[in-house]
PyMOL commands that place a pseudoatom at each C-alpha (Angstrom):
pseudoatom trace, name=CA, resn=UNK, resi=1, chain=A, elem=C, hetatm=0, pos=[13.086, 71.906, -20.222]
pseudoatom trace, name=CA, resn=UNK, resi=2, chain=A, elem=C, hetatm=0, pos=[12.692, 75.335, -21.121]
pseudoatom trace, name=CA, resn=UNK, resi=3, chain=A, elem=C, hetatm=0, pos=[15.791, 78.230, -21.138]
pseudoatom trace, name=CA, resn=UNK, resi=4, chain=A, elem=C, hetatm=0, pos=[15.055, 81.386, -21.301]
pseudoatom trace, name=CA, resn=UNK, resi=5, chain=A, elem=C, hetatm=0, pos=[17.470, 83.407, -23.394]
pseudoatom trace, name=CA, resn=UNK, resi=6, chain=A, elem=C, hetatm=0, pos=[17.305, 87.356, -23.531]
pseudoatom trace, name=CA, resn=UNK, resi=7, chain=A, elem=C, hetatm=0, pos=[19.242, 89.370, -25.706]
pseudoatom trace, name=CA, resn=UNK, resi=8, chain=A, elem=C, hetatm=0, pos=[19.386, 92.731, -26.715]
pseudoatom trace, name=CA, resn=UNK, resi=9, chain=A, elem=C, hetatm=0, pos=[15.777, 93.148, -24.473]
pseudoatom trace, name=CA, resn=UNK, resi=10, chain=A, elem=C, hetatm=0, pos=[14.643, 90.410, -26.930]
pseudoatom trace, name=CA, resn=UNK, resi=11, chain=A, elem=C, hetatm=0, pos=[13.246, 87.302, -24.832]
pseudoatom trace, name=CA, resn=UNK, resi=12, chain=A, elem=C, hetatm=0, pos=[13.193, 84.025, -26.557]
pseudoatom trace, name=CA, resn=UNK, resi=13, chain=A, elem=C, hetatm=0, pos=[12.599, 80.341, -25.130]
pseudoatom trace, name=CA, resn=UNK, resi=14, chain=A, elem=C, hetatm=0, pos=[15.279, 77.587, -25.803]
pseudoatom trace, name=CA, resn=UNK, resi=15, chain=A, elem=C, hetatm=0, pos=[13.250, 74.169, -25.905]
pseudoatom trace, name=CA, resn=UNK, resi=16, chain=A, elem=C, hetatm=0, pos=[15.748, 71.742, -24.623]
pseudoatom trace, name=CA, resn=UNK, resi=17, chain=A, elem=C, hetatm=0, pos=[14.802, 67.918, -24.164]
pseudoatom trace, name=CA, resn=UNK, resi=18, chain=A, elem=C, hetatm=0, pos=[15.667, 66.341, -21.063]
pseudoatom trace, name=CA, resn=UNK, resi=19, chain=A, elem=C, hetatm=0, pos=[17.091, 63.641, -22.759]
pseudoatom trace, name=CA, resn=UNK, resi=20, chain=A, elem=C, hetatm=0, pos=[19.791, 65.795, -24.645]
pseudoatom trace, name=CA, resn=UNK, resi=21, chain=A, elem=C, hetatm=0, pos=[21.834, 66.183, -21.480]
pseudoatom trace, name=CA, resn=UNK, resi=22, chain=A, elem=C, hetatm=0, pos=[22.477, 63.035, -20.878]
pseudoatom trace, name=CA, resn=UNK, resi=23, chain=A, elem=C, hetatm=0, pos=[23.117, 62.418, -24.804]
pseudoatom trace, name=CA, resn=UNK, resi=24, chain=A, elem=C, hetatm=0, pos=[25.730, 65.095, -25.239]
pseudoatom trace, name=CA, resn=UNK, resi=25, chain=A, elem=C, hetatm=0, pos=[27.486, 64.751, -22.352]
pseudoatom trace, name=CA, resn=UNK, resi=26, chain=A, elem=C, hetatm=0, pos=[30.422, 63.337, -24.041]
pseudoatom trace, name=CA, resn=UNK, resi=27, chain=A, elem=C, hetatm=0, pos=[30.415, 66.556, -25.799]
pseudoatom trace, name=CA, resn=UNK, resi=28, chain=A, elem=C, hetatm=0, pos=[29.866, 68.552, -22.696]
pseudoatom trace, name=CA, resn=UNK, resi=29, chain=A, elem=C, hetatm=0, pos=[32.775, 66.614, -21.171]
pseudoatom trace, name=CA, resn=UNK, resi=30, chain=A, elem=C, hetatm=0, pos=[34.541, 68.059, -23.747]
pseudoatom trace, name=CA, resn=UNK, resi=31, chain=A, elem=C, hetatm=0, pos=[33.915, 71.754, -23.704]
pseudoatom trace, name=CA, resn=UNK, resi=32, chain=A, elem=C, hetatm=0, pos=[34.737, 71.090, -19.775]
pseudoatom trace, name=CA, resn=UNK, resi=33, chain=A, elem=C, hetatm=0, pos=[37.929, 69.802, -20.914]
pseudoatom trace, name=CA, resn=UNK, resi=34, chain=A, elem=C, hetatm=0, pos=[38.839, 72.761, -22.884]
pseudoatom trace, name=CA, resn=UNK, resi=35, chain=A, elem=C, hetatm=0, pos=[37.683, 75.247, -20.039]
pseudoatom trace, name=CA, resn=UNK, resi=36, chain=A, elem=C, hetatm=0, pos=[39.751, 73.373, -17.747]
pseudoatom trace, name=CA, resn=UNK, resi=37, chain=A, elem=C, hetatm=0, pos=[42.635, 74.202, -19.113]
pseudoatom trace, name=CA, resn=UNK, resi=38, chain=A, elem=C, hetatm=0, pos=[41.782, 77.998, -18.814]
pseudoatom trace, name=CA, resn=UNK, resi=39, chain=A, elem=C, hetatm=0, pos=[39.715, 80.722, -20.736]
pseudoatom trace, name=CA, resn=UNK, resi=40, chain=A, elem=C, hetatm=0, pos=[39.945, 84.809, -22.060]
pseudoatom trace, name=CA, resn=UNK, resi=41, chain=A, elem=C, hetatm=0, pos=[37.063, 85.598, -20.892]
pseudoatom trace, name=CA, resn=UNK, resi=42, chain=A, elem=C, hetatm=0, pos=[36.670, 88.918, -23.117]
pseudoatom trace, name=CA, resn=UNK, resi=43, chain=A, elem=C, hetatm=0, pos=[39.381, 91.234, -21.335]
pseudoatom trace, name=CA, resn=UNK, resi=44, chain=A, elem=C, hetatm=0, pos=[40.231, 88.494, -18.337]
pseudoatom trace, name=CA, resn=UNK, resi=45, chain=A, elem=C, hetatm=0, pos=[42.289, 85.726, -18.286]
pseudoatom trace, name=CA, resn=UNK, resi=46, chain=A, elem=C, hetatm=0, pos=[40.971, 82.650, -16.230]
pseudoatom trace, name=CA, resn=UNK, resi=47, chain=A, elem=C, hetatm=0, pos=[43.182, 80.020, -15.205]
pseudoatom trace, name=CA, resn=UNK, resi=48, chain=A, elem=C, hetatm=0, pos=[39.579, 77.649, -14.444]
pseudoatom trace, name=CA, resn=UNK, resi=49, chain=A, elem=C, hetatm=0, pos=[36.243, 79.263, -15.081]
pseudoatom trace, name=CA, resn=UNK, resi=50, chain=A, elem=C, hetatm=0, pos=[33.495, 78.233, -12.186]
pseudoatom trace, name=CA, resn=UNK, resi=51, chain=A, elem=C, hetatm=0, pos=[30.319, 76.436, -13.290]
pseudoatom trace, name=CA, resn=UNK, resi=52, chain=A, elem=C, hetatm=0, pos=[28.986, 80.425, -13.560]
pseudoatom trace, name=CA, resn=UNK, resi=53, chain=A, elem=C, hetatm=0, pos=[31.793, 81.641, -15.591]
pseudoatom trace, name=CA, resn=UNK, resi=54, chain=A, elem=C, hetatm=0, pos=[31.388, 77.973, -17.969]
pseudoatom trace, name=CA, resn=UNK, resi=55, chain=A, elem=C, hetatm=0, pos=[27.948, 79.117, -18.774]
pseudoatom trace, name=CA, resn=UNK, resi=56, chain=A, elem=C, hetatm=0, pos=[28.731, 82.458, -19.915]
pseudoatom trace, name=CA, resn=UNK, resi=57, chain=A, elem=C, hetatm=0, pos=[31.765, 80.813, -21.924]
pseudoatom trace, name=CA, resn=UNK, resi=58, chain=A, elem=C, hetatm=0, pos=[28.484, 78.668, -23.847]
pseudoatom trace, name=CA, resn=UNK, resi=59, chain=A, elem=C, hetatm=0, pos=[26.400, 81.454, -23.444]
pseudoatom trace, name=CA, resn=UNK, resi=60, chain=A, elem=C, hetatm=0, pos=[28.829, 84.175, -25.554]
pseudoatom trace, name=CA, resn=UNK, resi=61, chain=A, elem=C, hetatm=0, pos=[29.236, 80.546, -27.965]
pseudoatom trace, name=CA, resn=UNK, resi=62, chain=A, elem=C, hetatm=0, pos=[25.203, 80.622, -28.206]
pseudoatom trace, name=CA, resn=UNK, resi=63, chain=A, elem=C, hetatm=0, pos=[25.309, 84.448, -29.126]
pseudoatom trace, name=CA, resn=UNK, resi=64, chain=A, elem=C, hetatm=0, pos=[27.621, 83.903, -32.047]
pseudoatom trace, name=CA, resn=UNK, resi=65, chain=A, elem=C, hetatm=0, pos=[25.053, 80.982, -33.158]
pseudoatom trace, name=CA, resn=UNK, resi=66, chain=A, elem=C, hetatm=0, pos=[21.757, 83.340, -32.934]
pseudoatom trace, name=CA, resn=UNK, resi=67, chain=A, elem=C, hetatm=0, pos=[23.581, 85.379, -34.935]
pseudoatom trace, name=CA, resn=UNK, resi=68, chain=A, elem=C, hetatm=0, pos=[24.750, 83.300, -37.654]
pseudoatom trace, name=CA, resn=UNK, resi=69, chain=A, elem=C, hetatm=0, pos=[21.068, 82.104, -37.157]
pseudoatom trace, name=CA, resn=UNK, resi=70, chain=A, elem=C, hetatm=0, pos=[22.776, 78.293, -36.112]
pseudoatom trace, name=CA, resn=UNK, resi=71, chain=A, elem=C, hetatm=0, pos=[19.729, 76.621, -34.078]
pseudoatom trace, name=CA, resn=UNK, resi=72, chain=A, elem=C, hetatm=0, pos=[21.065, 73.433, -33.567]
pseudoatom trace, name=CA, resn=UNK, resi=73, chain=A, elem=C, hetatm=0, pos=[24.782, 75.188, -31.852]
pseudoatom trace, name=CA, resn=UNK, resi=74, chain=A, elem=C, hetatm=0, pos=[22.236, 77.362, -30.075]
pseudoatom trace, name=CA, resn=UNK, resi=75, chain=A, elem=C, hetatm=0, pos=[20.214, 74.290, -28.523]
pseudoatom trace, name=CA, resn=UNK, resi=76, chain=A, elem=C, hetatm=0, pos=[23.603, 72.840, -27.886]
pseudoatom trace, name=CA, resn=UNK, resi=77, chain=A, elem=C, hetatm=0, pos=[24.908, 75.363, -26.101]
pseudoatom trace, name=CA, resn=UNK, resi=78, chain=A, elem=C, hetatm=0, pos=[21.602, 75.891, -24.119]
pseudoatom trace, name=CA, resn=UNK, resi=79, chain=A, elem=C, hetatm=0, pos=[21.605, 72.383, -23.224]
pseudoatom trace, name=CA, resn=UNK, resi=80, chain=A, elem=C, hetatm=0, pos=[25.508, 72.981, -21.564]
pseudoatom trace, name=CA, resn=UNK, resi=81, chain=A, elem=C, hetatm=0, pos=[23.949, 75.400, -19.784]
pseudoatom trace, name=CA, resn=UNK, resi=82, chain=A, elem=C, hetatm=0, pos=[21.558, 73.743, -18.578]
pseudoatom trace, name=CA, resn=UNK, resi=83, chain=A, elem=C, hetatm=0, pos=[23.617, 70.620, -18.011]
pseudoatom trace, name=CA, resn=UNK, resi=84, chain=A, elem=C, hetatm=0, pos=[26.248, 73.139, -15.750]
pseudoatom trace, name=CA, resn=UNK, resi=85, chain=A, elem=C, hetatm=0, pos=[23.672, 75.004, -13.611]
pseudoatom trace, name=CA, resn=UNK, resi=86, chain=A, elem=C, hetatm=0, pos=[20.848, 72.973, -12.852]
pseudoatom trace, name=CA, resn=UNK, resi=87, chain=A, elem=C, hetatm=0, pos=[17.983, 75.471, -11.979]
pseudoatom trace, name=CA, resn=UNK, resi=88, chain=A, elem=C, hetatm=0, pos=[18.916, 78.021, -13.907]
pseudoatom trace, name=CA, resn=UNK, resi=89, chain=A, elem=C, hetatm=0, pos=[15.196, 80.133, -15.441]
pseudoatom trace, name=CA, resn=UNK, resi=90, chain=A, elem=C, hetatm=0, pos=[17.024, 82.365, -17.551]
pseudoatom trace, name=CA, resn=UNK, resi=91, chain=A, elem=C, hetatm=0, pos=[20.213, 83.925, -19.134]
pseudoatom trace, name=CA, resn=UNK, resi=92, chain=A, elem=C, hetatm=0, pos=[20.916, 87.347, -20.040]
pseudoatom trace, name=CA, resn=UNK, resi=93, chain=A, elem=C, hetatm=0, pos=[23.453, 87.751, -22.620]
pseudoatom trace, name=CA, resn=UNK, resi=94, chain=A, elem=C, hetatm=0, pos=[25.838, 90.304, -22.596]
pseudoatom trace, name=CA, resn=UNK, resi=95, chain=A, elem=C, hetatm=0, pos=[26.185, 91.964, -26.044]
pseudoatom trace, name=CA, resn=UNK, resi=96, chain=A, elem=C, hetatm=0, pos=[28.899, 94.370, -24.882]
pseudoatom trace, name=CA, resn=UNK, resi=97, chain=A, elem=C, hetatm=0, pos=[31.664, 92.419, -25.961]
pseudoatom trace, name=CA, resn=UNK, resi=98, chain=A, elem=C, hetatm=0, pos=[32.130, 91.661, -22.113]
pseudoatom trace, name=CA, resn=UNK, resi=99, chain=A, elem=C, hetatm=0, pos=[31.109, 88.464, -21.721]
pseudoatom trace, name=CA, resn=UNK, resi=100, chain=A, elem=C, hetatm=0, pos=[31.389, 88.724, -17.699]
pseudoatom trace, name=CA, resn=UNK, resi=101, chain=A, elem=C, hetatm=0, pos=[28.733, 90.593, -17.948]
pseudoatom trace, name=CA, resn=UNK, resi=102, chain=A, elem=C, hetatm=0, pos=[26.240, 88.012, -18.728]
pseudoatom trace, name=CA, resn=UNK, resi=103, chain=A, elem=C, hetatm=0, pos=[24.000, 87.561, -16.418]
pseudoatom trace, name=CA, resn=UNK, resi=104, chain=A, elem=C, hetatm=0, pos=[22.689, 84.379, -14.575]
pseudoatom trace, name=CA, resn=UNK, resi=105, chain=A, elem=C, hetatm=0, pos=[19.063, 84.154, -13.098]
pseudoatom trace, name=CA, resn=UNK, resi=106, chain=A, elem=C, hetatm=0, pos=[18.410, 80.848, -11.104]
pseudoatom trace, name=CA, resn=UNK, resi=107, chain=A, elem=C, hetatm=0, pos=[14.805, 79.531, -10.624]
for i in range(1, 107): cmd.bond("trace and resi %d" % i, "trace and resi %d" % (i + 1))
show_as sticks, trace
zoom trace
């Protein structure tokens, strides 16, 4: 599966084995476990993010790890993404410091 991640105008393509999301979903469990019990979404509070909301949680986790140049958290967090919004083409990370700005492109 293939995840198309654009930041900053700069495109890339997340190669994400189908296989992962079944393997990690312990671990996505988790992170789902953590949103549940509410997020600060940059400026806003959110008592329980939607599956939209979720992947720009991950998706604002997979900016910090292209930055710290982290491929395996960035393949992780891809795969969440993935995982949460089956369908999804593409992801346009916000860079604005607002992460509800992120945008979501389904196929």
């Amino acid at each position: 599966m293939i995840l198309k991640v654009v930041i900053e105008g700069q495109s890339m393509r997340l190669k994400i084995e189908e296989s992962m999301l079944k393997e990690a979903e312990d671990f996505f469990q988790k992170m789902d476990a953590d949103m549940d019990r509410g997020w600060q979404m940059s400026f806003t509070w959110v008592d329980n993010p939607n599956p939209v909301q979720r992947c720009q949680i991950a998706a604002d986790k997979l900016y910090g790890a292209y930055e710290l140049e982290n491929q395996k958290l960035m393949t992780m967090m891809g795969a969440y993404i993935l995982y949460k919004l089956p369908g999804i083409s593409e992801i346009h990370i916000s860079t604005s410091g607002d992460m509800n700005e992120t945008e979501v492109v389904m196929a």
